[in-house]
C-alpha positions in Angstrom: 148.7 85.9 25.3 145.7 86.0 27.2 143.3 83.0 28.7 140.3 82.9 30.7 140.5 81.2 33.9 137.6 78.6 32.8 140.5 77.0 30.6 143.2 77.0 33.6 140.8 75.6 35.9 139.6 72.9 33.3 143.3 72.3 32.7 143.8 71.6 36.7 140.6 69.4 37.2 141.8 67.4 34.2 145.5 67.2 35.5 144.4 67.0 39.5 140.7 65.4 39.5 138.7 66.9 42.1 137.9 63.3 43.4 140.8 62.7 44.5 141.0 66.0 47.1 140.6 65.7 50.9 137.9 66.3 53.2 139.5 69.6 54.0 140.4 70.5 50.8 139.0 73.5 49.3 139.4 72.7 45.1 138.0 75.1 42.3 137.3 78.1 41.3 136.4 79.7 44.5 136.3 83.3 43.9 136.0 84.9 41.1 134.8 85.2 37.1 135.6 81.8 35.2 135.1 83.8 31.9 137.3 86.3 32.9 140.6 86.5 30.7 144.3 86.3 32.3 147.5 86.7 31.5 149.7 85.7 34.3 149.0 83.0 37.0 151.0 82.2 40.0 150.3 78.7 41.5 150.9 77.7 45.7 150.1 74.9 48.1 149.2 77.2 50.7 148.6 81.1 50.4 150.4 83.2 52.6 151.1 87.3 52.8 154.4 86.7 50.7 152.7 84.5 48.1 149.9 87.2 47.7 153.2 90.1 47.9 154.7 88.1 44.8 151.4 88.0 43.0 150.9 91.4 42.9 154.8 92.2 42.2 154.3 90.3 39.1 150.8 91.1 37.9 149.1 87.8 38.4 
């Protein structure tokens, strides 16, 4: 079942308010189409070249 990532993201601000990020703390959509639909979404805490490997190993 597909989603657009406007619904994810709202989903995240709603469940991690972006008040309540750091200074350095990137939060949001930062790249990207927020009407765009998805089907599969990894989440991380930091991204790294194996995150990004797993990603594309399982179409996210």
């Amino acid at each position: 079942m597909a989603t657009k990532i406007r619904h994810i993201s709202t989903f995240l601000n709603q469940w991690a308010p972006p008040g309540t990020k750091m200074d350095y703390d990137n939060v949001g959509l930062l790249v990207g189409d927020p009407d765009a639909e998805v089907t599969n979404v990894l989440t991380c805490l930091d991204i790294t070249d194996a995150v990004v490997a797993e990603a594309i190993q399982n179409d996210c």
